[in-house]
C-alpha angles and dihedrals in degrees: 000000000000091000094052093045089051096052087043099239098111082070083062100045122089110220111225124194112260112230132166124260112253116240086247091052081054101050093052088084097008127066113242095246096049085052083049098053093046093051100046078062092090089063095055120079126237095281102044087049086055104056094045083048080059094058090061090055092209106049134073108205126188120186079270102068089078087071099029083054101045096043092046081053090052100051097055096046087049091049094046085040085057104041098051083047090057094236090121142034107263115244096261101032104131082211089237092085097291115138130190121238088224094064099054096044079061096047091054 
């Protein structure tokens, strides 16, 4: 963030609350058992998260993926949620009336 204040950027930005992905907001791109499997991580110790961490081949996972994931999810569906909702600017608007195609391919 310090970073961000002193280049002046943090003043452009919109702070949105940050929430965790419902099981349900989960399931809509990913299958039931594999949302299961990622959030019975947080019961597992440090070891036995490894090692399933190891099964993906490209991902390290601790008991605490299951948060930073689920929070990371969040975020984005409360950003997208706001800006198709018009609540906040959306990530390519110029601020002078621009709008990113991408932003409307998400709001269809």
């Amino acid at each position: 963030m310090r970073r961000l204040e002193a280049e002046g950027l943090s003043q452009r930005c919109q702070r949105l609350p940050c929430r965790e992905a419902t099981r349900e907001e989960l399931e809509l791109r990913h299958t039931a058992e594999h949302v299961e499997a990622m959030l019975g991580l947080g019961a597992l110790g440090e070891a036995a998260a490894a090692q399933k961490g190891r099964e993906y081949k490209d991902v390290f996972l601790c008991p605490e993926s299951t948060t930073a994931a689920l929070l990371s999810a969040g975020a984005v569906l409360e950003a997208t949620e706001r800006v198709c909702a018009g609540e906040a600017p959306s990530p390519g608007t110029s601020g002078r009336g621009g709008f990113a195609l991408r932003s409307a391919a998400i709001c269809t």
